[in-house]
C-alpha positions as CSV (number, residue, x, y, z in Angstrom):
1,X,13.9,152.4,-44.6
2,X,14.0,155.7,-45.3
3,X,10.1,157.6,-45.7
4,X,9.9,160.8,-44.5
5,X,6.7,161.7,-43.0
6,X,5.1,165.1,-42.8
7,X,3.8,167.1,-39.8
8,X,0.4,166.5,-40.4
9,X,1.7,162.5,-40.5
10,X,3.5,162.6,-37.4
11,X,0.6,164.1,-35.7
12,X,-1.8,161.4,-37.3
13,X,0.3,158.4,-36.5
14,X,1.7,160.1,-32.9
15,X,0.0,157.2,-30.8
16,X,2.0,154.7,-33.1
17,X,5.3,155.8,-32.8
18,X,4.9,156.7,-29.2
19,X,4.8,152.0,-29.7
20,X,8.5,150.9,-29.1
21,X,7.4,148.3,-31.5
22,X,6.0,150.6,-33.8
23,X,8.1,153.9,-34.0
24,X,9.2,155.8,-36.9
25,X,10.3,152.3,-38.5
26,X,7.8,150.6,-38.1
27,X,5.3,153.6,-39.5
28,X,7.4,153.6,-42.6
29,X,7.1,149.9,-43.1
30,X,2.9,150.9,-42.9
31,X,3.4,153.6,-45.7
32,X,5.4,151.3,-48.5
33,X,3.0,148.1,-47.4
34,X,0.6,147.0,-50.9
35,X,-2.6,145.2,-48.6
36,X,-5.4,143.7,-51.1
37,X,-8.8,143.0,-49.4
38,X,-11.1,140.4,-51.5
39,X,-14.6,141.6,-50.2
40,X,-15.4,145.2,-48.4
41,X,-18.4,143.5,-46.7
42,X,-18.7,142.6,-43.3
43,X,-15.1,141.8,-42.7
44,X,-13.6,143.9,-45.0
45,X,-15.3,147.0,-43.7
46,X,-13.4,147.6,-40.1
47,X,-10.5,145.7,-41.6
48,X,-10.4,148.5,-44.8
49,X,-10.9,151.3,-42.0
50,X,-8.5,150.3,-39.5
51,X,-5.8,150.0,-42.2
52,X,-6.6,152.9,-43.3
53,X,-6.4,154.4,-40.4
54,X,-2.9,152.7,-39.3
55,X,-1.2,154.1,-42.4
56,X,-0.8,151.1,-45.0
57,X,0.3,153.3,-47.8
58,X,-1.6,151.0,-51.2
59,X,-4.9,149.1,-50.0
60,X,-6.6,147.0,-53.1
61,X,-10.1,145.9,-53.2
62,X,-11.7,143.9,-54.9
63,X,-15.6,143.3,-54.8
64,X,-18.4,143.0,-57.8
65,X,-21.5,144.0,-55.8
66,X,-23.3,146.9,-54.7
67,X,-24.4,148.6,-51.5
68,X,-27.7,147.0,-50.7
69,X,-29.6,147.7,-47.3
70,X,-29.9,144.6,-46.1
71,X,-25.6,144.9,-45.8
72,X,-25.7,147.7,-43.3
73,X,-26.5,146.2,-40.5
74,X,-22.6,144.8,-40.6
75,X,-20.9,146.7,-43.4
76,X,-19.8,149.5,-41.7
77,X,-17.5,151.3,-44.8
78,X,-21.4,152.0,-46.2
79,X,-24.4,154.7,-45.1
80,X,-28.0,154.5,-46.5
81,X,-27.1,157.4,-49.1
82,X,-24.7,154.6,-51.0
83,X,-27.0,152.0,-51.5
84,X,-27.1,150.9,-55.1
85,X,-23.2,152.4,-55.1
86,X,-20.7,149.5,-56.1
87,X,-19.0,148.4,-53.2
88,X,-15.3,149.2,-53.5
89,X,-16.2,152.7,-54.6
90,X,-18.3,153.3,-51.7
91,X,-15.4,151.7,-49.3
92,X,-12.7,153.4,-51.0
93,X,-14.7,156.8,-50.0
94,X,-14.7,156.1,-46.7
95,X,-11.3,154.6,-46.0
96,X,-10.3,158.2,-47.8
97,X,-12.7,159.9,-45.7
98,X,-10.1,158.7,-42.6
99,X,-7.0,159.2,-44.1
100,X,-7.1,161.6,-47.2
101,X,-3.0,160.2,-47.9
102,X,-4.3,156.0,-48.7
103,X,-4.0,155.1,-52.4
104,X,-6.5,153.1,-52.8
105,X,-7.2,150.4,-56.0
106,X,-10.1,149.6,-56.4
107,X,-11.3,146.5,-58.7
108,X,-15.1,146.0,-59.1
109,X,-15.1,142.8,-60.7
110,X,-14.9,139.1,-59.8
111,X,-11.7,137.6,-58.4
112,X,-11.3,134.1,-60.9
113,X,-9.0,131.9,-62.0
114,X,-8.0,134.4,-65.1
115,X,-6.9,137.5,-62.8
116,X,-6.3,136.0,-59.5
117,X,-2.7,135.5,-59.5
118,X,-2.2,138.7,-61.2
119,X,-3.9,141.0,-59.0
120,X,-2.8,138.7,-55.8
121,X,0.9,139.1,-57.0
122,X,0.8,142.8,-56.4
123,X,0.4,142.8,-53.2
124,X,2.3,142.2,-50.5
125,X,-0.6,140.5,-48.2
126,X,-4.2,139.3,-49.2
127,X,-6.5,139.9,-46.6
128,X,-10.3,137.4,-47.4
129,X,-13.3,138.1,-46.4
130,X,-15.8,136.5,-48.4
131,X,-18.6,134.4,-47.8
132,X,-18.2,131.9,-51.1
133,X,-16.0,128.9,-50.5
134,X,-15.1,128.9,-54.2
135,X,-14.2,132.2,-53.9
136,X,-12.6,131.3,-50.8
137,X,-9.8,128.5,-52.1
138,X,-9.5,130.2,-55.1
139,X,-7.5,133.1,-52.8
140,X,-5.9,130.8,-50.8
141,X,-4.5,128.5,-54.1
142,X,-3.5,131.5,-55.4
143,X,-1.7,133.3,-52.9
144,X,0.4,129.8,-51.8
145,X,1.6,129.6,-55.7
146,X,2.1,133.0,-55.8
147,X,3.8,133.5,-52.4
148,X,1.8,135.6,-50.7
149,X,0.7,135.7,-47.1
150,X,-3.2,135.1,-46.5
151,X,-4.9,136.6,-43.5
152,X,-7.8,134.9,-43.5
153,X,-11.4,135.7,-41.2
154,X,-14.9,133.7,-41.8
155,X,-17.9,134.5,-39.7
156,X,-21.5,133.0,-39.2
157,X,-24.4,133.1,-36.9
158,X,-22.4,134.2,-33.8
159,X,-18.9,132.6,-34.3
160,X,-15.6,133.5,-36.2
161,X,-12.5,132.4,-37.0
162,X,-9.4,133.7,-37.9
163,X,-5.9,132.4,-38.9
164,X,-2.4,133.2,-41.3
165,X,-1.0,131.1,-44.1
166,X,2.2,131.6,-44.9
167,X,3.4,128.5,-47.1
168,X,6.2,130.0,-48.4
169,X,8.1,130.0,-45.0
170,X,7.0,126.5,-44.5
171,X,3.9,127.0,-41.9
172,X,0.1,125.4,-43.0
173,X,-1.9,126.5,-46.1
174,X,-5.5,126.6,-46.4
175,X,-5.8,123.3,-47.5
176,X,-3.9,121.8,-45.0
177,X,-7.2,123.1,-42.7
178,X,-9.8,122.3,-45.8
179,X,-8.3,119.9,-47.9
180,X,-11.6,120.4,-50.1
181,X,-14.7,122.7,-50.3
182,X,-17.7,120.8,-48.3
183,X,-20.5,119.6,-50.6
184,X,-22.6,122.0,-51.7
185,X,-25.2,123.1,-49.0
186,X,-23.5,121.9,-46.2
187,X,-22.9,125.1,-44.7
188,X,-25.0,127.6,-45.1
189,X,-24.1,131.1,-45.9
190,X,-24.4,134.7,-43.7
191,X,-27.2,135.1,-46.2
192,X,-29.1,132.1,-44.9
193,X,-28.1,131.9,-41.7
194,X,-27.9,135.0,-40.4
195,X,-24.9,136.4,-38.7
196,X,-24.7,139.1,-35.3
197,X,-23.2,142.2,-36.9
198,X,-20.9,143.2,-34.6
199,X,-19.4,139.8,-34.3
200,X,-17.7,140.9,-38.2
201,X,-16.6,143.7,-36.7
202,X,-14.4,141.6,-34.6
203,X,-13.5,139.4,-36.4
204,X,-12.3,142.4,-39.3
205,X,-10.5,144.1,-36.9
206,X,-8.6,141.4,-35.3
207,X,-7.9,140.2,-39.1
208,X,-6.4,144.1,-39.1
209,X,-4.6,143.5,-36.3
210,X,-2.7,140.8,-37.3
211,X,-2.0,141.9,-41.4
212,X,-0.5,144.8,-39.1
213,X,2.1,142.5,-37.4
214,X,3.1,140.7,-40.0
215,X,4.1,144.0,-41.9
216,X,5.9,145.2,-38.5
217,X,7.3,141.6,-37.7
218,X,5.7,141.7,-34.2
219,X,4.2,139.5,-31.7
220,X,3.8,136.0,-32.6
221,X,1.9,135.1,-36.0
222,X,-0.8,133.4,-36.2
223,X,0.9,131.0,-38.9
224,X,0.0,127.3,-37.6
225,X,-2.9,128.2,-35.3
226,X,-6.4,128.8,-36.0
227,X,-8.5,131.1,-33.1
228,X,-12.2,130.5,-32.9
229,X,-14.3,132.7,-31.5
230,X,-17.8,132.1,-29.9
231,X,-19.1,135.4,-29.4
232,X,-22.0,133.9,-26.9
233,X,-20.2,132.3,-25.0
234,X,-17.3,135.3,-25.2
235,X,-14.4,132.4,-25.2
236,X,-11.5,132.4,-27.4
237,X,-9.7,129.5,-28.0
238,X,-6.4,128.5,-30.1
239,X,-6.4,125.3,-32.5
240,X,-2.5,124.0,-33.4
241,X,-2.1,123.6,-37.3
242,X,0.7,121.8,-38.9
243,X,1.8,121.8,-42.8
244,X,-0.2,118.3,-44.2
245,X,2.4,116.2,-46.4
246,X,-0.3,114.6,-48.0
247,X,-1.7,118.1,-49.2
248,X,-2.5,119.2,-52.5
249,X,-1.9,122.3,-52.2
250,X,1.8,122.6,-50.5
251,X,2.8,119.1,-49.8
252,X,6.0,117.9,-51.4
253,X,3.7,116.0,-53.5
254,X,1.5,118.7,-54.5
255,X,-1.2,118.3,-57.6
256,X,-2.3,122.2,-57.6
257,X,0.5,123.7,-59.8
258,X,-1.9,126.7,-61.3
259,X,-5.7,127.9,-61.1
260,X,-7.1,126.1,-63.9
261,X,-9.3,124.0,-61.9
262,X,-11.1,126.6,-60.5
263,X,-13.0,127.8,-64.0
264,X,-15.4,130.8,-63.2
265,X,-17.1,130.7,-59.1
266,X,-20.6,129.2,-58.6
267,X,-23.2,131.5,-57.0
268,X,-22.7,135.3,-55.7
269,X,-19.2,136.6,-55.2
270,X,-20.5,137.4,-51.5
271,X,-18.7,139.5,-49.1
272,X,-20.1,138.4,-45.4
């Protein structure tokens, strides 16, 4: 891949390349990756920043609210002097803020079943971080039919969880996890619950993290394991997940050929 990189560039991205796994390659493969982030809340705040700051050359965002201060106790891409601001123009400021080079698109509107798959299919990775299991599936139907990789984080109270579907190359979707949405009110939201702040700063970054090694091809994916974190208890653990042939989604007999079934999410496009 051939990018060439200023000196103001190298300089930025020194500690990088210094990365055998990294290097001038690997920085390049940053600069030309497309990243869309669907909620620049809790989790999409230090995920935003970080890949910002690594170098991803497009991020897209895509978020309907605004700045509120009951979000800044966790949604670090916002300060006090943005509340009432709409939320991907407040985080596209501050992921610029970091690295003045970052196109960022920014999309203040609802993700549905009418402009999912087209705003999903321009990016290279979809990154969720939303608090709204509607919202939730509709991401991960639409990035298995349109091919894209899902890095997927959820938080609440004082656990998270983190994992990558990847479909296409014939590891677990979404569904093969969730085959369905739970009931209505059977988990409650950030909003009712409550969640520790910093524990979506975890969770964001280490969703960073591994969008950042799947652009590189490093390490080992997360594709086919889920890691759950309980942040009281500070243990990680690491849950197997294989492809379901029974699944609706990506089974050999799947039923979910399009987005149709989705119609228009219930409740607030909430990013945790």
């Amino acid at each position: 891949m051939d990018v060439d990189f200023t000196e103001d560039e190298i300089q930025r991205y020194s500690r990088h390349i210094l990365l055998q796994e990294v290097g001038g390659i690997g920085q390049a493969k940053l600069k030309a990756a497309r990243v869309l982030v669907v909620g620049a809340g809790g989790l999409g705040s230090p995920l935003m920043l970080y890949l910002a700051a690594a170098g991803i050359g497009t991020i897209g965002v895509v978020d309907d609210d605004v700045v509120d201060l009951s979000n800044l106790q966790r949604q670090v891409a916002h300060t006090t002097d943005r509340i009432g601001t709409a939320k991907v123009a407040s985080a596209a400021r501050a992921a610029t803020a970091i690295n003045p080079d970052l196109r960022v698109e920014a999309y203040e509107t609802r993700l549905s079943a009418d402009n999912a798959l087209d705003l999903i299919g321009r990016y290279d990775i979809v990154c969720d971080g939303t608090d709204n299991f509607d919202t939730r599936f509709l991401v991960a139907d639409a990035c298995a039919l349109a091919k894209r990789t899902l890095v997927s984080a959820a938080v609440l109270r004082f656990d998270g969880q983190l994992s990558v579907f990847k479909p296409h190359e014939g590891g677990p979707c979404y569904r093969c996890l969730y085959p369905e949405p739970p009931p209505a009110g059977m988990v409650p939201s950030c909003s009712e619950a409550g969640v520790l702040g910093a524990v979506t700063g975890v969770m964001g970054t280490l969703q960073a993290t591994e969008v950042l090694k799947e652009i590189l091809g490093i390490g080992e994916t997360l594709s086919g394991r889920l890691l759950v974190w309980d942040a009281l208890a500070t243990r990680f653990r690491t849950i197997k997940l294989r492809p379901d042939p029974t699944c609706a989604l990506c089974g050999p007999d799947a039923t979910i050929k399009d987005l149709s079934a989705h119609g228009i999410p219930e409740g607030p496009a909430c990013a945790i």
